[in-house]
C-alpha positions as a Python dict, from the first residue, in 0.01 Angstrom:
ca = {
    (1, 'X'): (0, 0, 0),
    (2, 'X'): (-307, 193, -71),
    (3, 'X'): (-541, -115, -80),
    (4, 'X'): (-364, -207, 278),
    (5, 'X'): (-463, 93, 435),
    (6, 'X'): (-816, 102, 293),
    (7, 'X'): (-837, -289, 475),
    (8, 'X'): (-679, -115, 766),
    (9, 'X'): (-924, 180, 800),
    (10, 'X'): (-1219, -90, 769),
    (11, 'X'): (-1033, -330, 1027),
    (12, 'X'): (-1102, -4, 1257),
    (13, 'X'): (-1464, 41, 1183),
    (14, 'X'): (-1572, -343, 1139),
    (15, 'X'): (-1349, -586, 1324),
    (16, 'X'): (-1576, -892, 1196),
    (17, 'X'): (-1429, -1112, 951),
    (18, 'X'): (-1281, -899, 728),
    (19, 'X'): (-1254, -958, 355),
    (20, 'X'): (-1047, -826, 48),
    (21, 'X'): (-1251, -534, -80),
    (22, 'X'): (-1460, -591, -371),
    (23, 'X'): (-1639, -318, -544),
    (24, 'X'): (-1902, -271, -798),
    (25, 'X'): (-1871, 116, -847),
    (26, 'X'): (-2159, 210, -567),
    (27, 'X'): (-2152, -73, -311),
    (28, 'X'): (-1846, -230, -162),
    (29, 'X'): (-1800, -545, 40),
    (30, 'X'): (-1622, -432, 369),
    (31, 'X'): (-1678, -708, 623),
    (32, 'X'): (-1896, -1026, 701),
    (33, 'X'): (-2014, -1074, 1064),
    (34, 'X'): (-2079, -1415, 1104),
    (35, 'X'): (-2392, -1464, 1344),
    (36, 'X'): (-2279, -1795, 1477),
    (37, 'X'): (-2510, -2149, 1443),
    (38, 'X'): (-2803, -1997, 1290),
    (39, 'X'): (-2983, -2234, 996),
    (40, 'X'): (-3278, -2120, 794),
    (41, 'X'): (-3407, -1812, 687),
    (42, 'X'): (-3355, -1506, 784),
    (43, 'X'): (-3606, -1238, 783),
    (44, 'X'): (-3541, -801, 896),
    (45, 'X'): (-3352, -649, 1013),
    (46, 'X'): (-3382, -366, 1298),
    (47, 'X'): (-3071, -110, 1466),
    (48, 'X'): (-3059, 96, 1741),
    (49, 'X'): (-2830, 345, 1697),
    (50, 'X'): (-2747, 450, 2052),
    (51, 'X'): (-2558, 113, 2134),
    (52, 'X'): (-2491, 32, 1816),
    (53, 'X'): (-2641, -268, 1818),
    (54, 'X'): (-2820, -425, 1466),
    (55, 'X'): (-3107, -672, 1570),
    (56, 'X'): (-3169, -958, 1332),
    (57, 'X'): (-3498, -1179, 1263),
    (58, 'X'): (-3383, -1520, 1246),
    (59, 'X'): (-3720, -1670, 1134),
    (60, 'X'): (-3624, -2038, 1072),
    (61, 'X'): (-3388, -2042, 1381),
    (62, 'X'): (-3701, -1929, 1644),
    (63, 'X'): (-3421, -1660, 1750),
    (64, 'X'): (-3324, -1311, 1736),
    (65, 'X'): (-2999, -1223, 1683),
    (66, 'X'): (-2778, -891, 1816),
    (67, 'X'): (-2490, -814, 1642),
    (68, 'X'): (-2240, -522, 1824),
    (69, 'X'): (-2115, -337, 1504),
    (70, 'X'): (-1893, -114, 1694),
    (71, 'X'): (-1716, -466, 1801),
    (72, 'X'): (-1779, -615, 1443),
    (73, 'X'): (-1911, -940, 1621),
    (74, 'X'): (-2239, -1125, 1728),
    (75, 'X'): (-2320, -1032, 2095),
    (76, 'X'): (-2591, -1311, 2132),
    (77, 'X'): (-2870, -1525, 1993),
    (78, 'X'): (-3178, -1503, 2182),
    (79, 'X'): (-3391, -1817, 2140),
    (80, 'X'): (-3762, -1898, 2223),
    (81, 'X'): (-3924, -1675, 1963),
    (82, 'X'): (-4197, -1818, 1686),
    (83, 'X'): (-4080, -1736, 1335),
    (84, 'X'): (-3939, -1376, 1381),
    (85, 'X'): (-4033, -1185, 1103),
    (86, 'X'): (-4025, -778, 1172),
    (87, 'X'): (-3836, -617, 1474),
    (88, 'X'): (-3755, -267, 1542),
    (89, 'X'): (-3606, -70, 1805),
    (90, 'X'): (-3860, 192, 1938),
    (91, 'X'): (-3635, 464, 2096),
    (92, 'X'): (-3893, 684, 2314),
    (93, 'X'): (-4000, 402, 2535),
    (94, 'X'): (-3618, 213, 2454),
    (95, 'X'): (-3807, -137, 2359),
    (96, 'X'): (-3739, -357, 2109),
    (97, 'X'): (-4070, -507, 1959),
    (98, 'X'): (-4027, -854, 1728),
    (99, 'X'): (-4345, -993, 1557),
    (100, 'X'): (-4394, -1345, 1534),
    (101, 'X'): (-4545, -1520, 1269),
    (102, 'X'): (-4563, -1824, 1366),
    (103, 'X'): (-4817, -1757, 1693),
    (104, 'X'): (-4890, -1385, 1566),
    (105, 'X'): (-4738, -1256, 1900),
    (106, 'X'): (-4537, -896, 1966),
    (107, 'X'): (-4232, -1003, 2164),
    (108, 'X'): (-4089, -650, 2399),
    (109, 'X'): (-3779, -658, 2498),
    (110, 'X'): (-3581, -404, 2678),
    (111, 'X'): (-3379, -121, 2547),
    (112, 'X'): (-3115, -165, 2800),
    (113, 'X'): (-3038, -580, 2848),
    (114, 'X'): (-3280, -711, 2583),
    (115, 'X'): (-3497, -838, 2907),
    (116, 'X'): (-3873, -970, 2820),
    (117, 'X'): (-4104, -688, 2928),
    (118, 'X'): (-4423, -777, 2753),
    (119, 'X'): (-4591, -996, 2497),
    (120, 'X'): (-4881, -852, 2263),
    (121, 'X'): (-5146, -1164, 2128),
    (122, 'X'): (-5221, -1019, 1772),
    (123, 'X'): (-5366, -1371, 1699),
    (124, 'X'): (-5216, -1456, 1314),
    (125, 'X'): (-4886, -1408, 1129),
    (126, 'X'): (-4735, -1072, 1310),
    (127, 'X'): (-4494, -929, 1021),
    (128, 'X'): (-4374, -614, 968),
    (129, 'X'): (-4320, -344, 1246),
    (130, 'X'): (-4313, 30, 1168),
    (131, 'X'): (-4281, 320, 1431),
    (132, 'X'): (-4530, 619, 1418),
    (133, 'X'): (-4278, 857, 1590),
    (134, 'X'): (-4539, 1174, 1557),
    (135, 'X'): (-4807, 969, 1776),
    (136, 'X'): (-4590, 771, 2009),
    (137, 'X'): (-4735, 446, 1875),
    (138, 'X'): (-4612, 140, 1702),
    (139, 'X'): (-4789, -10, 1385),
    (140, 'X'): (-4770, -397, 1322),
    (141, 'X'): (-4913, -572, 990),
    (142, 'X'): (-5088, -918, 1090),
    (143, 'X'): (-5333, -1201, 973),
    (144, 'X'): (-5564, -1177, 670),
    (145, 'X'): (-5556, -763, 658),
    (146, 'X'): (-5518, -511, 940),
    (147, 'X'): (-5217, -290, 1136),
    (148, 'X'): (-5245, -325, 1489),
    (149, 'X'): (-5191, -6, 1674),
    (150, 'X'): (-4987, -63, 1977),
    (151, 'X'): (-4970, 142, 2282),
    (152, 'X'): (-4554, 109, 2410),
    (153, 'X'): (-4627, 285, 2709),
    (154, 'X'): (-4889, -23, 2824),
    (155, 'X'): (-4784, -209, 2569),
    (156, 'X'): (-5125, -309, 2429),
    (157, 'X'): (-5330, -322, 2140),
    (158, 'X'): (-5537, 20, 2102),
    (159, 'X'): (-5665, 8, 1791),
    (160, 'X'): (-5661, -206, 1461),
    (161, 'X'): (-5648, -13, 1108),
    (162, 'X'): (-5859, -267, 827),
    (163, 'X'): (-5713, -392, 486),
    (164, 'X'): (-5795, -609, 197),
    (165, 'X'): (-5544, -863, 275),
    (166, 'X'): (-5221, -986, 431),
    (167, 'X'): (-5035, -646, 468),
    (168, 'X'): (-4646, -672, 371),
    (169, 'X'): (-4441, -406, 363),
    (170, 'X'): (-4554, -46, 467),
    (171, 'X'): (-4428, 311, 502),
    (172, 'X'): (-4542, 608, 729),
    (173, 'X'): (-4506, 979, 496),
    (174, 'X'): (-4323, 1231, 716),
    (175, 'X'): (-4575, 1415, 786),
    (176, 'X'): (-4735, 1132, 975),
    (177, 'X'): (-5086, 1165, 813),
    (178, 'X'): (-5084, 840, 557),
    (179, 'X'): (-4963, 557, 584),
    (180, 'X'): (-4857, 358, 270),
    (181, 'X'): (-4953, -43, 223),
    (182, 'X'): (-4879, -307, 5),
    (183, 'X'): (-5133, -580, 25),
    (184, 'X'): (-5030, -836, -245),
    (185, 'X'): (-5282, -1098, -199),
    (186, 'X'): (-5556, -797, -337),
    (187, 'X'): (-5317, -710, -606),
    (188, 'X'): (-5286, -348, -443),
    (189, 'X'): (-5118, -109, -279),
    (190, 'X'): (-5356, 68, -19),
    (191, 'X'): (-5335, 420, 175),
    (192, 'X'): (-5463, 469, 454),
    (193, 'X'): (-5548, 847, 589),
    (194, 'X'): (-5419, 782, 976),
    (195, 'X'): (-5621, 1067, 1146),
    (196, 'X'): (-5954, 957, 932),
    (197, 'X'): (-5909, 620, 851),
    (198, 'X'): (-6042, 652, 490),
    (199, 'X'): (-5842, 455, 229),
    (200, 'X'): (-5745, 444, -144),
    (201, 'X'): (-5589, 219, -343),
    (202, 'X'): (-5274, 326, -620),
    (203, 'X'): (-5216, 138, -963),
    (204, 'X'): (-4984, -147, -992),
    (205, 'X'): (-4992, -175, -1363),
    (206, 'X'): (-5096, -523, -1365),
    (207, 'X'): (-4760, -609, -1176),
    (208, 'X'): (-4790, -845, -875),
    (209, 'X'): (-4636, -964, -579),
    (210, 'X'): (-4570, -595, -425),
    (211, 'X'): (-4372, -682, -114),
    (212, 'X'): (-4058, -409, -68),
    (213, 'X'): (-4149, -46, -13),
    (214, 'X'): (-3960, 276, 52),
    (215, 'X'): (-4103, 641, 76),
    (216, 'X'): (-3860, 888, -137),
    (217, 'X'): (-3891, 1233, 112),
    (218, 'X'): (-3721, 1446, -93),
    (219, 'X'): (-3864, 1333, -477),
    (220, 'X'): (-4226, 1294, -270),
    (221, 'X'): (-4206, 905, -424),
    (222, 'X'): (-4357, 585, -304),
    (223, 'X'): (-4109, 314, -398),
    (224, 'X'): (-4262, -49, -437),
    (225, 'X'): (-4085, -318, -557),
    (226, 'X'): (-4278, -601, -742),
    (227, 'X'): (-4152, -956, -773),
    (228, 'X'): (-4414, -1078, -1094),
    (229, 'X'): (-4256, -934, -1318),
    (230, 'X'): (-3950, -790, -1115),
    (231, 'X'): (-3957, -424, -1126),
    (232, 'X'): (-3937, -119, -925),
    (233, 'X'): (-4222, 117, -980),
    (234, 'X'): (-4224, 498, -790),
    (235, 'X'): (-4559, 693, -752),
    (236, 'X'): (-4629, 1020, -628),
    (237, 'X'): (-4722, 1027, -278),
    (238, 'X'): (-4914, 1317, -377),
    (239, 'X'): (-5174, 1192, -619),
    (240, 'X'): (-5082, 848, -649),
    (241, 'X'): (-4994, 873, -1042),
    (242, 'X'): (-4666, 623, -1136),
    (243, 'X'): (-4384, 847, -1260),
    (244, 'X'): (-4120, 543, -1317),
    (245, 'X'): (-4093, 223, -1355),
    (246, 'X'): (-3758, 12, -1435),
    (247, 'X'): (-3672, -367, -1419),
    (248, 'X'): (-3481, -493, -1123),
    (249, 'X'): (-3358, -843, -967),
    (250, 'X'): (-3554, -1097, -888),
    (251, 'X'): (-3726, -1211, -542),
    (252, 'X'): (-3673, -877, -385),
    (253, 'X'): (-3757, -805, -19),
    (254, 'X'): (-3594, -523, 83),
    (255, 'X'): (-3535, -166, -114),
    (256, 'X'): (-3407, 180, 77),
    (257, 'X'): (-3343, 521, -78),
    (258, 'X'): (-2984, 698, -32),
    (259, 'X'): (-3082, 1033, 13),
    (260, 'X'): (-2718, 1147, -3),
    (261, 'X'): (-2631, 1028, -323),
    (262, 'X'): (-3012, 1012, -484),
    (263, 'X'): (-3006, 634, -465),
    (264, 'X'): (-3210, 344, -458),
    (265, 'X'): (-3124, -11, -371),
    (266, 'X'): (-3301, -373, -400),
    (267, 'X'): (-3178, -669, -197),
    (268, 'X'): (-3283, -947, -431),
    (269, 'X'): (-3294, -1332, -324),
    (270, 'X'): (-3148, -1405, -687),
    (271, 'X'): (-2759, -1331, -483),
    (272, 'X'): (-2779, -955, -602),
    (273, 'X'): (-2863, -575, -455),
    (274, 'X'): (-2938, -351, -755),
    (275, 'X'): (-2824, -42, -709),
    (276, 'X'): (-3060, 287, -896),
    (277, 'X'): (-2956, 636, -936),
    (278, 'X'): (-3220, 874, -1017),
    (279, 'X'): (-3180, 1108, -1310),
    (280, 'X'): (-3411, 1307, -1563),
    (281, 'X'): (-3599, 1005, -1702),
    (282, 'X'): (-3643, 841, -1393),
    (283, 'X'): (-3415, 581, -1277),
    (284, 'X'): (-3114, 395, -1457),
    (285, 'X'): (-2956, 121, -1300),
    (286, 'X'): (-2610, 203, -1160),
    (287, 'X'): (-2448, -154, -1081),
    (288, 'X'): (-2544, -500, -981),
    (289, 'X'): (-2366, -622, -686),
    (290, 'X'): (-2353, -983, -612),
    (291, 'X'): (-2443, -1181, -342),
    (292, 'X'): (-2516, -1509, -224),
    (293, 'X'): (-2883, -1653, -364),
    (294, 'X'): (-3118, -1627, -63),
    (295, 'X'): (-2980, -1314, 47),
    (296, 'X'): (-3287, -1087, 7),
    (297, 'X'): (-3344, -923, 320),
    (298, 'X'): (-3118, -569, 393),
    (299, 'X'): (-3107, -259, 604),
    (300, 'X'): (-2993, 55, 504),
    (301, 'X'): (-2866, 298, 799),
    (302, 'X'): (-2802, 691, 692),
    (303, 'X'): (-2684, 745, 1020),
    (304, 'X'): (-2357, 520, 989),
    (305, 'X'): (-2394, 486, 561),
    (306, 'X'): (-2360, 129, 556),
    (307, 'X'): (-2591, -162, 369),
    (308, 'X'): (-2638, -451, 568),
    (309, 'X'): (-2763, -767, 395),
    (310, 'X'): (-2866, -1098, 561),
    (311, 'X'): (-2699, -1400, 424),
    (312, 'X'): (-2841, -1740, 566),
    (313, 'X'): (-2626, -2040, 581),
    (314, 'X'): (-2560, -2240, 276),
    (315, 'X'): (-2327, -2517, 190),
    (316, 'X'): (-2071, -2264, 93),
    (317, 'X'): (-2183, -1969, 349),
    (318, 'X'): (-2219, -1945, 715),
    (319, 'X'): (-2494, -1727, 817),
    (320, 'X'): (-2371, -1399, 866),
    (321, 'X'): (-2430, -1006, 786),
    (322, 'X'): (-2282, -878, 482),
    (323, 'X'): (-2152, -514, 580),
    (324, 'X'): (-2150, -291, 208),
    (325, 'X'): (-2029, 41, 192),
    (326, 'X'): (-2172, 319, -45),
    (327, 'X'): (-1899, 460, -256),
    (328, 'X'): (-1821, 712, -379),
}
């Protein structure tokens, strides 16, 4: 009976296809939302909280898809896009901005019907979008090493900040003054001062392939997750000085800090999310959850305290989003 009504209570908070609850201690399985005829890979992952809708970069389908997670179901696929790689929802100007790798444009969409607004030419492999709420501005990492800085209110390119190389990954600190960079291909991770534009680079420890990164607010941390070997290292964001490092899954893409419970986890394409707690020493791994292999990119929303992994379509899996519940 009690197992029933746990089912139940998800059955009124996900109404996708539900599934027997499995749990690994810290992360349980509540729901899959299947996302319909959607083949290849699947890239981030983007929400906008108002309407509840969770935006999804379908890179080897050309599409972008919108699941409605108060109905627990796929609302639509919208196709024409050019390898989809980073899309988020920009709330002050109620946009949704998807960067294209495969022609290096800046797709805008509107808040309200997902409508084409605008297109931004960046030129080479758009990838990651990050919003720089205290400046009204939206940062995109492209081609061989820069951020564009993008005006939402003309939607244009203002500005560009410089890098090494290929940008992955980056973070914004809260006080809006640095932004955070990992630029793999130069075996670093940069920081850039946003007001100055001077930059610094921060050890990696000889470990390579930097692509996931989270900022820790309250533990002042830098959280980058390196695929060669696999590990998750966290630096000061003060002075840039490593203060733990632990091994994690492999082919990670995607890690988020749970401020609530002082946890960390790593969507891994190996078919697993590690899950970290932080103690005394630094971190110690809390559980391994499994997955299905390809299954690397995630999304972690405070706001409704759910993890929300990508799961492309395999001979045993249509592609669909995974919906996993922190517990306790």
């Amino acid at each position: 009976m009690f197992a029933r009504a746990i089912l139940l209570a998800a059955s009124l908070m996900w109404p996708g296809t539900l599934v027997a609850e499995t749990s690994s201690a810290a992360l349980m399985l509540e729901a899959k939302i299947p996302l319909g005829e959607v083949s290849g890979r699947i890239d981030h992952l983007g929400i906008d909280l108002k309407r509840r809708r969770l935006f999804v970069a379908e890179l080897g389908n050309d599409s972008l898809g919108v699941v409605d997670l108060a109905a627990g179901k796929a609302m639509r696929t919208i196709s024409g896009f050019s390898e989809p790689q980073g899309v988020a929802y920009v709330p002050f100007i109620d946009s949704v901005y998807v960067a294209n790798g495969g022609d290096g444009s800046v797709r805008v969409l509107a808040g309200e019907d997902l409508a084409p607004v605008g297109r931004i030419e960046l030129g080479n492999d758009a990838d990651n979008v990050r919003i720089d709420a205290p400046r009204n501005r939206v940062l995109v990492g492209y081609g061989k090493g820069a951020l564009a800085v993008i005006d939402p209110a003309n939607r244009s390119k203002t500005a560009e900040i410089p890098l090494k190389a290929h940008p992955e990954a980056f973070q914004i600190d809260e006080p809006g003054t640095q932004v955070f960079v990992n630029v793999p291909d130069a075996h670093e991770i940069e920081v850039v001062d946003l007001p100055g534009g001077a930059s610094r680079s921060l050890p990696t420890q000889g470990a390579g392939s930097n692509f996931p990164m989270a900022i820790d607010r309250d533990a002042q941390r830098v959280l980058v997750v390196f695929r060669s070997p696999p590990a998750l290292m966290a630096l000061s964001a003060q002075d840039g000085r490593v203060v733990a490092k632990i091994g994690t899954c492999g082919d990670a893409d995607d890690v988020f800090v749970d401020a609530r419970r002082h946890r960390v986890y790593v969507s891994c394409g190996e078919g697993v999310v590690d899950v970290f707690e932080q103690d005394q020493a630094g971190y110690r791994r809390l559980a391994r959850v499994p997955t299905v292999s390809g299954a690397r990119t995630s999304l972690f929303v405070p706001e409704l305290d759910r993890l929300f992994v990508a799961v492309r379509a395999s001979s045993s899996e249509l592609a669909a989003i995974w919906v996993l519940r922190p517990s306790p």
